[in-house]
C-alpha positions as a printed Julia matrix, in Angstrom:
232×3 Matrix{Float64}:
  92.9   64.56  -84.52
  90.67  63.85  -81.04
  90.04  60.41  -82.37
  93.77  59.48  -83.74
  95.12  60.18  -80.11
  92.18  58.16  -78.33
  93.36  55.53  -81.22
  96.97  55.86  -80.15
  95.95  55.73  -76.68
  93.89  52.55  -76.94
  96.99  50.7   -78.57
  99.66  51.96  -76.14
  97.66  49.94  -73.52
  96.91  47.11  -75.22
 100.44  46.82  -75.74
 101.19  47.5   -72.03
  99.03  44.81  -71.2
 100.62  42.47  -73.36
 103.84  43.03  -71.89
 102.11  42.84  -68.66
 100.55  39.59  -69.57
 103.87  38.09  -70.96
 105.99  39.09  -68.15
 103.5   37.82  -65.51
 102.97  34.16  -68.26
 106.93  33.6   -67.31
 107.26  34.47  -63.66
 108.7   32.63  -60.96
 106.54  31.36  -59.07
 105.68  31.61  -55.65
 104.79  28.19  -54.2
 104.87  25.13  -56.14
 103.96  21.05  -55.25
 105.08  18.64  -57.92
 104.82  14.86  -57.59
 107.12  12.65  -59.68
 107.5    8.92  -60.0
 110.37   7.26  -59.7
 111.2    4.77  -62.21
 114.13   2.32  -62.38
 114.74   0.32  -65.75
 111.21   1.32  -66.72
 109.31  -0.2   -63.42
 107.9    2.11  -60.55
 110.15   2.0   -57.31
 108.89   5.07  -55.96
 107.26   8.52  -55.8
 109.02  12.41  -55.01
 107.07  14.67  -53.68
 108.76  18.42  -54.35
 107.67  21.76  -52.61
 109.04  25.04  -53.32
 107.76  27.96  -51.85
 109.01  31.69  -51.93
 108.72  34.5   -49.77
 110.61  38.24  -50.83
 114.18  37.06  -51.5
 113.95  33.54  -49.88
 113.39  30.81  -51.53
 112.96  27.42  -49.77
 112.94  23.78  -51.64
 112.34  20.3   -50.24
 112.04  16.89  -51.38
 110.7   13.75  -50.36
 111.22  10.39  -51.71
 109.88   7.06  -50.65
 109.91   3.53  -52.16
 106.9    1.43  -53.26
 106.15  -2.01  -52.67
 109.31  -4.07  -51.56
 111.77  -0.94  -52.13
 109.57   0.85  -49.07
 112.43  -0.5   -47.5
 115.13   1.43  -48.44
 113.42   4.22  -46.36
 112.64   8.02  -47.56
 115.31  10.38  -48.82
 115.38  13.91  -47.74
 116.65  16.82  -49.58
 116.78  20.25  -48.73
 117.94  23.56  -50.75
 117.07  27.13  -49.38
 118.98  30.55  -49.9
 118.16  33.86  -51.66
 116.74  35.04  -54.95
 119.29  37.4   -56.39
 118.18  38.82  -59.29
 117.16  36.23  -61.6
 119.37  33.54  -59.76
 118.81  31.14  -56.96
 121.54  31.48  -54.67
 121.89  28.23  -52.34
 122.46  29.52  -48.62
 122.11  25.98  -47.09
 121.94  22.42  -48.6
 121.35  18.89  -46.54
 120.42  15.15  -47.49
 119.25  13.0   -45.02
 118.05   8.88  -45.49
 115.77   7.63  -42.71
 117.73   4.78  -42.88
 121.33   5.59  -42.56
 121.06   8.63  -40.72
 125.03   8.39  -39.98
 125.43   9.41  -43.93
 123.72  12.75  -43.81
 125.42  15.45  -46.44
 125.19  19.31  -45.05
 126.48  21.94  -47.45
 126.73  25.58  -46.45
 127.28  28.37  -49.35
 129.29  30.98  -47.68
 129.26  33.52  -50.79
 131.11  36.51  -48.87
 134.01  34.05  -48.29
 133.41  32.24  -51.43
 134.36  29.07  -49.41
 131.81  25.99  -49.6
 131.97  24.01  -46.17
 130.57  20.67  -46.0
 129.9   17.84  -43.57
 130.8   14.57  -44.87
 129.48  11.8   -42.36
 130.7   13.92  -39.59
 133.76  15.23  -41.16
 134.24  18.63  -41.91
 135.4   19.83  -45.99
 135.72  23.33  -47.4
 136.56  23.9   -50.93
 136.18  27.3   -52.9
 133.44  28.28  -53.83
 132.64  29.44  -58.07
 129.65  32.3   -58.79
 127.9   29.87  -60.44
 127.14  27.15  -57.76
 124.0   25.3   -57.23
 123.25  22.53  -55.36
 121.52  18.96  -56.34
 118.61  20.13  -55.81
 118.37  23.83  -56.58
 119.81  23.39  -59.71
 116.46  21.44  -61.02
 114.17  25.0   -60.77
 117.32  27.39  -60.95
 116.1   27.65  -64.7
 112.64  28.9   -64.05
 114.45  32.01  -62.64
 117.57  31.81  -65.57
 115.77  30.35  -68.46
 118.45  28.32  -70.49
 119.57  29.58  -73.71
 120.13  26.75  -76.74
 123.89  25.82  -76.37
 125.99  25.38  -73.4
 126.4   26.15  -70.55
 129.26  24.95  -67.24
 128.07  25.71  -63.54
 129.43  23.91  -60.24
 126.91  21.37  -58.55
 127.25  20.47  -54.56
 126.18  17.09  -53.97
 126.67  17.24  -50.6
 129.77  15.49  -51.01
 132.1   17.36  -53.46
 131.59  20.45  -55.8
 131.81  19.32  -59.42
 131.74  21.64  -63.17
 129.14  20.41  -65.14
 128.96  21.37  -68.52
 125.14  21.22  -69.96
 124.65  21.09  -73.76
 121.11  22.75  -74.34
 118.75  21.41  -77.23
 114.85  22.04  -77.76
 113.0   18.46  -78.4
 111.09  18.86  -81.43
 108.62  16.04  -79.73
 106.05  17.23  -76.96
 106.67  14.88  -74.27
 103.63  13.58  -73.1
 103.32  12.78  -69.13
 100.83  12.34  -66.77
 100.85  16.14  -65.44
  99.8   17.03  -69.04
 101.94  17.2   -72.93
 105.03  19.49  -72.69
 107.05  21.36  -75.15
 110.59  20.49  -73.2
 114.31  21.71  -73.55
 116.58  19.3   -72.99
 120.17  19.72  -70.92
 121.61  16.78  -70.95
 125.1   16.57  -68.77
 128.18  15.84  -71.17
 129.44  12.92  -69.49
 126.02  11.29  -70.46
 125.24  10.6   -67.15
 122.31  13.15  -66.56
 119.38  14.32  -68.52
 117.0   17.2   -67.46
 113.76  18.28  -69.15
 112.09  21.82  -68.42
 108.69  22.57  -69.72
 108.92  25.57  -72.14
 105.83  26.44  -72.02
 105.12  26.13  -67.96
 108.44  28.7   -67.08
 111.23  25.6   -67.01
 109.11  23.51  -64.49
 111.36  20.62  -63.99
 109.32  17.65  -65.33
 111.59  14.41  -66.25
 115.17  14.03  -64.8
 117.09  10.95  -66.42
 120.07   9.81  -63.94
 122.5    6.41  -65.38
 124.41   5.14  -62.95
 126.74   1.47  -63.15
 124.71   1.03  -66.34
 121.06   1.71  -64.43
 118.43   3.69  -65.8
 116.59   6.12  -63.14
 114.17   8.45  -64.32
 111.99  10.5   -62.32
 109.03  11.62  -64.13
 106.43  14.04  -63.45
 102.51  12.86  -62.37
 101.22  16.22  -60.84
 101.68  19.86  -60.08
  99.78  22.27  -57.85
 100.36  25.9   -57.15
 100.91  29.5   -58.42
Protein backbone atom coordinates (compact mmCIF):
# COMPACT_ATOMS: atom_id res chain seq x y z
CA UNK A 1 0.00 0.00 0.00
CA UNK A 2 3.31 2.31 1.10
CA UNK A 3 4.59 1.81 -2.38
CA UNK A 4 1.14 2.39 -4.49
CA UNK A 5 0.85 5.91 -2.78
CA UNK A 6 4.70 6.81 -3.36
CA UNK A 7 3.60 5.47 -7.05
CA UNK A 8 0.61 7.79 -7.08
CA UNK A 9 2.66 10.43 -5.71
CA UNK A 10 5.46 10.22 -8.27
CA UNK A 11 2.79 10.55 -11.18
CA UNK A 12 0.76 13.43 -9.68
CA UNK A 13 4.03 15.44 -10.13
CA UNK A 14 5.10 14.40 -13.17
CA UNK A 15 1.89 15.46 -14.35
CA UNK A 16 2.17 18.83 -12.51
CA UNK A 17 5.24 19.39 -14.19
CA UNK A 18 3.91 18.77 -17.44
CA UNK A 19 1.32 21.22 -17.04
CA UNK A 20 3.94 23.39 -15.66
CA UNK A 21 6.11 22.82 -18.63
CA UNK A 22 3.21 23.36 -21.18
CA UNK A 23 1.89 26.42 -19.66
CA UNK A 24 5.36 28.04 -19.33
CA UNK A 25 6.15 26.40 -23.56
CA UNK A 26 3.11 28.99 -24.51
CA UNK A 27 3.69 32.09 -22.44
CA UNK A 28 3.86 35.52 -23.40
CA UNK A 29 6.80 36.62 -23.41
CA UNK A 30 8.56 39.20 -21.74
CA UNK A 31 10.94 41.01 -24.12
CA UNK A 32 11.26 40.16 -27.63
CA UNK A 33 13.69 41.65 -30.81
CA UNK A 34 12.64 40.43 -34.21
CA UNK A 35 14.22 41.61 -37.46
CA UNK A 36 12.23 41.32 -40.70
CA UNK A 37 13.02 42.19 -44.28
CA UNK A 38 11.11 44.05 -46.26
CA UNK A 39 10.40 42.87 -49.62
CA UNK A 40 8.54 44.57 -52.49
CA UNK A 41 7.59 42.40 -55.68
CA UNK A 42 10.10 39.85 -54.41
CA UNK A 43 13.33 42.36 -54.18
CA UNK A 44 14.73 43.68 -50.74
CA UNK A 45 13.79 47.46 -50.09
CA UNK A 46 14.32 47.30 -46.56
CA UNK A 47 14.70 45.86 -43.03
CA UNK A 48 12.10 46.22 -39.57
CA UNK A 49 13.51 46.00 -36.64
CA UNK A 50 10.56 45.10 -33.83
CA UNK A 51 10.99 45.28 -29.94
CA UNK A 52 8.47 44.35 -27.51
CA UNK A 53 9.11 44.33 -24.05
CA UNK A 54 6.74 43.78 -20.96
CA UNK A 55 6.77 44.80 -17.55
CA UNK A 56 3.52 43.65 -14.94
CA UNK A 57 0.52 44.84 -16.98
CA UNK A 58 2.39 47.10 -19.52
CA UNK A 59 3.27 46.15 -22.50
CA UNK A 60 5.31 48.42 -24.82
CA UNK A 61 5.94 47.75 -28.82
CA UNK A 62 8.06 49.65 -31.33
CA UNK A 63 9.09 49.44 -34.78
CA UNK A 64 11.63 50.62 -36.97
CA UNK A 65 11.85 50.55 -40.63
CA UNK A 66 14.47 51.82 -42.98
CA UNK A 67 15.12 51.44 -46.75
CA UNK A 68 18.14 49.81 -48.45
CA UNK A 69 20.13 50.95 -51.19
CA UNK A 70 18.34 53.75 -53.29
CA UNK A 71 14.95 53.42 -51.16
CA UNK A 72 17.28 54.72 -47.96
CA UNK A 73 15.68 57.62 -49.17
CA UNK A 74 12.34 57.38 -48.33
CA UNK A 75 13.61 57.76 -44.67
CA UNK A 76 12.68 55.38 -41.52
CA UNK A 77 9.12 54.75 -40.39
CA UNK A 78 8.24 54.78 -36.81
CA UNK A 79 5.57 52.91 -35.11
CA UNK A 80 4.60 52.80 -31.72
CA UNK A 81 1.85 50.62 -29.70
CA UNK A 82 1.87 50.51 -25.78
CA UNK A 83 -1.11 49.92 -23.26
CA UNK A 84 -2.02 47.17 -20.75
CA UNK A 85 -2.19 43.40 -20.61
CA UNK A 86 -5.68 42.56 -19.52
CA UNK A 87 -6.08 39.20 -19.09
CA UNK A 88 -5.05 37.45 -22.08
CA UNK A 89 -5.55 40.68 -24.29
CA UNK A 90 -3.38 43.53 -25.31
CA UNK A 91 -5.20 46.56 -24.71
CA UNK A 92 -3.71 49.60 -26.86
CA UNK A 93 -3.46 52.74 -24.43
CA UNK A 94 -1.51 54.88 -27.00
CA UNK A 95 -0.66 54.43 -30.75
CA UNK A 96 1.67 56.93 -33.06
CA UNK A 97 3.43 56.72 -36.62
CA UNK A 98 5.96 58.97 -37.41
CA UNK A 99 8.23 59.17 -41.08
CA UNK A 100 11.55 61.00 -40.71
CA UNK A 101 10.68 62.40 -43.76
CA UNK A 102 7.31 63.94 -43.64
CA UNK A 103 7.14 64.63 -40.14
CA UNK A 104 3.92 66.96 -40.89
CA UNK A 105 1.98 63.40 -41.51
CA UNK A 106 2.44 61.91 -38.10
CA UNK A 107 -0.79 59.60 -36.97
CA UNK A 108 -1.42 59.69 -32.90
CA UNK A 109 -4.19 57.42 -31.68
CA UNK A 110 -5.29 57.43 -28.05
CA UNK A 111 -7.61 54.37 -26.72
CA UNK A 112 -9.73 55.96 -24.14
CA UNK A 113 -11.52 52.55 -22.98
CA UNK A 114 -13.54 54.19 -19.94
CA UNK A 115 -15.13 56.53 -22.54
CA UNK A 116 -15.00 54.03 -25.22
CA UNK A 117 -14.16 57.02 -27.54
CA UNK A 118 -10.94 56.64 -29.88
CA UNK A 119 -9.34 60.22 -30.44
CA UNK A 120 -6.95 60.70 -33.12
CA UNK A 121 -4.66 63.29 -34.64
CA UNK A 122 -4.79 63.40 -38.27
CA UNK A 123 -1.92 65.79 -39.58
CA UNK A 124 -2.83 68.14 -36.88
CA UNK A 125 -6.48 67.67 -36.90
CA UNK A 126 -8.25 66.30 -34.19
CA UNK A 127 -10.97 62.89 -34.86
CA UNK A 128 -12.85 60.86 -32.27
CA UNK A 129 -14.90 57.97 -33.23
CA UNK A 130 -16.30 55.20 -30.81
CA UNK A 131 -14.48 53.00 -29.71
CA UNK A 132 -15.48 48.66 -30.07
CA UNK A 133 -13.99 46.05 -27.14
CA UNK A 134 -12.15 44.55 -29.60
CA UNK A 135 -9.74 47.30 -30.91
CA UNK A 136 -6.17 46.97 -31.75
CA UNK A 137 -4.00 49.04 -33.42
CA UNK A 138 -1.59 48.43 -36.67
CA UNK A 139 0.78 47.39 -34.82
CA UNK A 140 -0.47 45.63 -31.71
CA UNK A 141 -2.60 43.61 -33.56
CA UNK A 142 0.61 41.61 -35.13
CA UNK A 143 1.56 39.95 -31.35
CA UNK A 144 -2.08 40.44 -29.89
CA UNK A 145 -2.26 36.60 -30.80
CA UNK A 146 0.61 35.42 -28.72
CA UNK A 147 -1.58 36.57 -25.75
CA UNK A 148 -5.22 35.33 -27.64
CA UNK A 149 -4.05 32.47 -29.68
CA UNK A 150 -6.41 32.32 -32.81
CA UNK A 151 -8.84 29.63 -33.09
CA UNK A 152 -9.36 27.97 -36.90
CA UNK A 153 -12.29 30.07 -38.37
CA UNK A 154 -13.07 33.64 -38.09
CA UNK A 155 -12.79 36.10 -36.42
CA UNK A 156 -13.90 40.47 -36.85
CA UNK A 157 -11.92 43.02 -34.55
CA UNK A 158 -11.50 46.93 -35.23
CA UNK A 159 -7.88 48.06 -36.40
CA UNK A 160 -6.63 51.92 -35.80
CA UNK A 161 -4.38 52.89 -38.43
CA UNK A 162 -3.80 56.00 -37.14
CA UNK A 163 -6.12 57.37 -39.50
CA UNK A 164 -9.58 55.69 -39.19
CA UNK A 165 -10.88 52.61 -37.16
CA UNK A 166 -11.85 49.84 -39.57
CA UNK A 167 -13.73 45.92 -38.84
CA UNK A 168 -11.63 43.47 -40.16
CA UNK A 169 -12.86 40.18 -40.52
CA UNK A 170 -9.87 37.41 -40.41
CA UNK A 171 -10.59 33.92 -41.84
CA UNK A 172 -8.16 31.53 -39.83
CA UNK A 173 -6.53 28.40 -41.64
CA UNK A 174 -3.44 26.18 -40.48
CA UNK A 175 -0.82 25.82 -43.58
CA UNK A 176 -0.20 22.29 -43.95
CA UNK A 177 3.46 23.51 -45.38
CA UNK A 178 6.22 24.57 -42.76
CA UNK A 179 7.29 27.79 -44.00
CA UNK A 180 10.80 27.92 -44.14
CA UNK A 181 12.59 31.48 -43.33
CA UNK A 182 15.70 32.64 -42.34
CA UNK A 183 14.85 32.79 -38.41
CA UNK A 184 14.36 28.98 -38.73
CA UNK A 185 11.17 26.42 -40.45
CA UNK A 186 7.74 27.28 -38.91
CA UNK A 187 4.56 25.45 -38.54
CA UNK A 188 2.30 28.83 -39.32
CA UNK A 189 -1.52 29.73 -39.10
CA UNK A 190 -2.57 31.78 -41.54
CA UNK A 191 -5.25 34.94 -41.12
CA UNK A 192 -5.58 36.29 -44.09
CA UNK A 193 -7.93 39.66 -44.17
CA UNK A 194 -11.19 39.03 -46.35
CA UNK A 195 -10.82 41.78 -48.63
CA UNK A 196 -7.54 39.98 -49.77
CA UNK A 197 -5.58 42.73 -49.01
CA UNK A 198 -3.62 41.37 -45.89
CA UNK A 199 -2.02 38.15 -44.96
CA UNK A 200 -0.51 37.34 -41.47
CA UNK A 201 1.48 34.25 -40.47
CA UNK A 202 2.04 33.27 -36.64
CA UNK A 203 4.41 30.55 -35.76
CA UNK A 204 2.45 27.73 -33.98
CA UNK A 205 4.96 26.34 -32.53
CA UNK A 206 6.97 29.68 -31.15
CA UNK A 207 3.45 31.11 -29.17
CA UNK A 208 2.01 33.14 -32.52
CA UNK A 209 5.38 35.03 -33.06
CA UNK A 210 4.48 37.15 -35.95
CA UNK A 211 6.85 35.95 -38.72
CA UNK A 212 5.61 36.93 -42.45
CA UNK A 213 3.00 39.76 -42.99
CA UNK A 214 1.79 39.94 -46.77
CA UNK A 215 0.30 43.63 -47.49
CA UNK A 216 -1.20 44.27 -51.59
CA UNK A 217 -1.72 47.51 -52.22
CA UNK A 218 -2.65 49.27 -56.10
CA UNK A 219 -1.71 45.77 -57.27
CA UNK A 220 1.92 45.76 -55.21
CA UNK A 221 3.18 42.97 -53.39
CA UNK A 222 4.86 43.89 -49.83
CA UNK A 223 5.87 41.26 -47.66
CA UNK A 224 7.77 41.57 -44.62
CA UNK A 225 9.47 38.48 -43.68
CA UNK A 226 11.21 37.37 -40.70
CA UNK A 227 15.43 37.03 -40.58
CA UNK A 228 15.96 36.94 -36.70
CA UNK A 229 14.58 36.82 -33.22
CA UNK A 230 16.19 37.36 -29.82
CA UNK A 231 14.70 37.24 -26.39
CA UNK A 232 12.63 35.39 -23.71
Amino acid sequence: MHLLRLQWVAVIMLTAVGLLLALSAHAAPKQLTIEYDLLQQGVKVGTVHDALAVSGNQYKITSLTEGVGIYKLMGERTLSSQGQVVGNALRPGHFESLQSSHPNKSLISDFDWSKKTLNMQVKGEQASVPLGKSAQDLLSVMYAWMWQPPKIGQITLSVANGKKLTPRKFIITEEKTPMQTEAGRFNVIKLADSDGEKILYLAKDKGYLPVKLVVIDDHKRMEQVITRVTGQ
